[in-house]
Every structure is written in C-alpha cells, then in structure tokens.
VEXDREN-2710 file (C-alpha; in Angstrom, 1 decimal):
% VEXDREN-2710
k/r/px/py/pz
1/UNK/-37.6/87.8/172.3
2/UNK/-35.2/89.0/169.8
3/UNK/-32.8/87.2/168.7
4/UNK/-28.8/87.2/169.8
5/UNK/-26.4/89.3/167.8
6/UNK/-23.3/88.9/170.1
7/UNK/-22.0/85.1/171.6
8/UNK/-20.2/85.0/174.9
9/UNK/-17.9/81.4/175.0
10/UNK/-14.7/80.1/176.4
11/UNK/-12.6/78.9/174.0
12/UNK/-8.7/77.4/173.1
13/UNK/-7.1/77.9/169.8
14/UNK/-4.6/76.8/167.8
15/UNK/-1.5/78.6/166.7
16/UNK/-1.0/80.6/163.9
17/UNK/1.1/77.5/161.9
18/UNK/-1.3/75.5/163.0
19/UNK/-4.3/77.5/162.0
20/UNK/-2.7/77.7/158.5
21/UNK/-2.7/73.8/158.8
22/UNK/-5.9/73.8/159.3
23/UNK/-6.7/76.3/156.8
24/UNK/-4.9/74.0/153.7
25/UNK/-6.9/70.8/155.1
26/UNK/-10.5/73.2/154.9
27/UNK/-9.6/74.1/151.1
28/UNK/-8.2/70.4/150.5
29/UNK/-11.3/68.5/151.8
30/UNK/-13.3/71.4/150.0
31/UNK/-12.1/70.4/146.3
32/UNK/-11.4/67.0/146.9
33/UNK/-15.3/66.7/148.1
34/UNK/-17.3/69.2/146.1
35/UNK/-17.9/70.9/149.3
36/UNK/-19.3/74.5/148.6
37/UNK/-19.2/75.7/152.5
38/UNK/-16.6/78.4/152.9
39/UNK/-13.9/77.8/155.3
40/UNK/-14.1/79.6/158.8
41/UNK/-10.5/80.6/158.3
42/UNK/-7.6/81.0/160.7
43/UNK/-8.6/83.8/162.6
44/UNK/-11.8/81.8/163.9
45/UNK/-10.7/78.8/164.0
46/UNK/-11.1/77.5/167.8
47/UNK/-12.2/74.7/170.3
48/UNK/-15.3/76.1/172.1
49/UNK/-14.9/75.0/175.9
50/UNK/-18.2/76.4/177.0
51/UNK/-21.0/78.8/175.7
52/UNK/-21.7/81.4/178.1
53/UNK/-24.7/82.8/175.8
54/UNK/-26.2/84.7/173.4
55/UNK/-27.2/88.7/173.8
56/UNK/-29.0/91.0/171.7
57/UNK/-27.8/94.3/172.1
58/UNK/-24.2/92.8/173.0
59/UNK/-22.5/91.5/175.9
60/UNK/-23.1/93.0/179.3
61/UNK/-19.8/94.0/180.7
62/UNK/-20.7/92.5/183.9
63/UNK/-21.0/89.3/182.8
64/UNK/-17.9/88.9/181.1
65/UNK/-16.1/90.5/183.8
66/UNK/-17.6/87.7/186.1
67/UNK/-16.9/84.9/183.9
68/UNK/-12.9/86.1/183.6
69/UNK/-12.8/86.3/187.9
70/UNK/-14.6/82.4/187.9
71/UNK/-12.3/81.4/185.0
72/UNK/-8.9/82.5/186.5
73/UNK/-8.1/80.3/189.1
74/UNK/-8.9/77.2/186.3
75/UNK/-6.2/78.8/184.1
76/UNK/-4.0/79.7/186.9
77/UNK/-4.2/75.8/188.4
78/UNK/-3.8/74.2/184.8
79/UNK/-0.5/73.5/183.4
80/UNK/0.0/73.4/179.5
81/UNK/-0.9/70.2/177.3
82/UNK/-0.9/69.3/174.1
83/UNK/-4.2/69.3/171.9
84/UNK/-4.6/66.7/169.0
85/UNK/-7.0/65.8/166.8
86/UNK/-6.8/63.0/163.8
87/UNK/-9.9/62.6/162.1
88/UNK/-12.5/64.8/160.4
89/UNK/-17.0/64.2/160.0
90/UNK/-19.5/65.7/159.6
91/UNK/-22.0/66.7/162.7
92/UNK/-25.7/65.5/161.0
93/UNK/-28.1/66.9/163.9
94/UNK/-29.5/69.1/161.1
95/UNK/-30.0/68.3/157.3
96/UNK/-28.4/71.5/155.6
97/UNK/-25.0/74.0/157.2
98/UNK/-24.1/70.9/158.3
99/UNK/-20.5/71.4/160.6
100/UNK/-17.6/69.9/159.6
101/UNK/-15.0/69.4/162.1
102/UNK/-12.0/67.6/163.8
103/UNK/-11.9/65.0/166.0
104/UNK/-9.7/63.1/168.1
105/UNK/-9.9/60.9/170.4
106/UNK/-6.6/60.3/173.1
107/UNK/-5.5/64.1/171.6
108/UNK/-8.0/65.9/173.4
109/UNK/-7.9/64.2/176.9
110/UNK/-6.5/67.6/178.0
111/UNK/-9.1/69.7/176.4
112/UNK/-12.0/67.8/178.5
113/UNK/-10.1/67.7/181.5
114/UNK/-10.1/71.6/181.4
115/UNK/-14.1/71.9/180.2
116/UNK/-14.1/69.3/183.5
117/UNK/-12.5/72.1/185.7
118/UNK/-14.0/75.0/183.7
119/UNK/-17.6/74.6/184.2
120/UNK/-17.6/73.9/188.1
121/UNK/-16.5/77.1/188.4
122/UNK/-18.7/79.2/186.0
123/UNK/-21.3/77.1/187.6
124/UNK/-20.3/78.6/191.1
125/UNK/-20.6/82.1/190.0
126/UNK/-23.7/81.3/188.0
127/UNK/-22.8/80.9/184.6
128/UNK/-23.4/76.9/183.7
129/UNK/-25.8/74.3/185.1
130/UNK/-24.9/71.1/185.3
131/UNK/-22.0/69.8/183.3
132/UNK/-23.1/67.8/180.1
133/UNK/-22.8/64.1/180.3
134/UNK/-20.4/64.2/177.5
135/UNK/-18.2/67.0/176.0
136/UNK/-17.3/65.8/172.3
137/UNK/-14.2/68.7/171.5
138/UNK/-14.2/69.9/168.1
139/UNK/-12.9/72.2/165.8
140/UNK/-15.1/73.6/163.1
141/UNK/-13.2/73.8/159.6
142/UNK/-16.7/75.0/157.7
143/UNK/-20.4/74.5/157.2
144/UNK/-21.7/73.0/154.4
145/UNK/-25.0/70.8/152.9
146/UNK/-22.9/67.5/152.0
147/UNK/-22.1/65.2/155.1
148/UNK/-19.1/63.5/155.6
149/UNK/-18.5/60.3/157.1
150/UNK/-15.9/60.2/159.6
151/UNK/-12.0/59.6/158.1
152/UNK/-8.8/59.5/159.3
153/UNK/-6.5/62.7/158.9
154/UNK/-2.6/63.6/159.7
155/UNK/-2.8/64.4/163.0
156/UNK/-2.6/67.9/164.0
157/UNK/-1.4/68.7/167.1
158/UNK/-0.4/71.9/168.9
159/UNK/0.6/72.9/172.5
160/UNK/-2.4/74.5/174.4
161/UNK/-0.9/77.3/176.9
162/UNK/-3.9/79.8/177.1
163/UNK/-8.1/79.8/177.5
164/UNK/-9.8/82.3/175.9
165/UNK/-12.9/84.9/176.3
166/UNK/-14.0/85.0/173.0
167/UNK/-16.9/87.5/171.8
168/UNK/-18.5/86.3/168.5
169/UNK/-20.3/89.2/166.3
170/UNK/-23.3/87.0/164.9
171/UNK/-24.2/86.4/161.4
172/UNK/-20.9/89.1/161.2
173/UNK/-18.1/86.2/160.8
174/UNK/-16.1/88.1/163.7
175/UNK/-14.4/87.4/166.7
176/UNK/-12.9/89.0/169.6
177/UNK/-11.1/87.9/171.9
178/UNK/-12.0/89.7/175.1
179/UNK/-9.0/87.9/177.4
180/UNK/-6.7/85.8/177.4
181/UNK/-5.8/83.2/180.4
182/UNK/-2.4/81.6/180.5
183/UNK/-2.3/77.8/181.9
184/UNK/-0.1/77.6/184.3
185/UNK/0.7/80.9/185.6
END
C-alpha cells in the first residue's frame, strides 16, 4: 500500500504571540542543549486533538466534509478555555527524531475535556474507534536525536476559542488549515 502523502487531524493552536513564545523557547532549548532538530516553527505549531488519517493521493473531500458536520456541534457546545502548559521532555518511544514537546498538567484540563467530547462524535459518523485510555496533550517544538528529560518551563498559556481541520502535506513541512470551528458559537 503506498504510503500517505497528505494527514487529516483536528487540531487547537496557539496564537500568534504565543507561537512566537514558543518559537524563542525551540531556539533557546536548541543552543542551550546542543540540539540539532530544527524547530517546527510558528505556523505549525499545534495541539493535535485527534488524527483522522493518512491518504496517498490527498484527502478525499468527502471525508473532510463529514468530519467538519460530526465536529460542529462539539465546537458549537464548547465554551472558550484557557490552554497551559509548564514543562518540556522528550517522547523516547523511538531512539532517533525523537519529539520534543510541552507538557502540562492542570493547564490542559480543557484540552482533554474537548478530545473527550470530540471523538464520540467522529466516532458516530465513523471516523474514530474507541477513545484511547489516556490522551497526553502536547505541543511539538521539534524533532531531534538527543532526549530530554522532563523540566520545568515558564508557563505558557493562551486562551483556546477555535478547533481546527488541519491538512498536513507530508514530508512537505506544510499545513493547511481546511476550517476553522469557534467554541462557543
């Protein structure tokens, strides 16, 4: 089967002061580590609230179409909260491109309370199984060989307000984001 060259995936992100935040703490962590891994940078930076899949040949139409009419009544029924994270590690599942990311633990409360409300009903219209036992958000800063151990950061925190639709153009470093879904309207 060939492999996917366009990603499908629900997503939040932070604004743009917070992006550049995030941005100076990628390039800080980078020199004061030895880190090598390029930063994702602003414009990709996100919390991935569930993958819908990967497509060779792109993303049917359809589908994404289907997965903004299950995801719309989540956004419409979910007020605005604040997103926060305070600590950065690295993700070890793999040896090398190892993930580094943000972490939190009360900041993000509000980010898997609306993964819990999101997947029931992408599940409905076919487009998750069953939810994961746990749902660890994160926010990937870069990719690198090094690991981390997990350290305390300033926090960074920024008000959530929208869900995305989020097309990623594989091995391309691209995004697209296909919709947008205000909280709370």
């Amino acid at each position: 089967m060939p492999a996917g060259t366009e990603r499908l995936f629900f997503a939040v992100r932070p604004d743009a002061r917070t992006a550049q935040r995030l941005e100076a703490l990628a390039q800080a962590l980078r020199h004061h580590h030895g880190l090598r891994g390029k930063s994702l940078g602003a414009e990709r930076f996100h919390v991935t609230l569930h993958l819908i899949g990967d497509f060779a040949g792109g993303v049917p139409q359809e589908l994404a179409l289907r997965a903004l009419d299950a995801a719309r009544p989540v956004s419409m029924s979910t007020l605005p909260f604040v997103a926060g994270f305070d600590a950065v590690a690295s993700f070890t599942r793999k040896r090398r491109n190892m993930p580094l990311v943000l972490l939190g633990e009360d900041g993000v409360q509000g980010l898997i309370g609306l993964q819990q409300l999101l997947l029931p009903a992408l599940a409905a219209a076919g487009l998750a199984g069953r939810p994961e036992p746990t749902f660890t958000p994160h926010l990937t800063l870069l990719y690198d060989d090094m690991p981390l151990p997990r350290q305390s950061i300033e926090p960074l925190i920024w008000r959530v307000d929208e869900m995305m639709l989020v097309r990623s153009l594989l091995g391309r470093g691209r995004h697209e984001v296909l919709a947008r879904l205000p909280l709370g309207v």
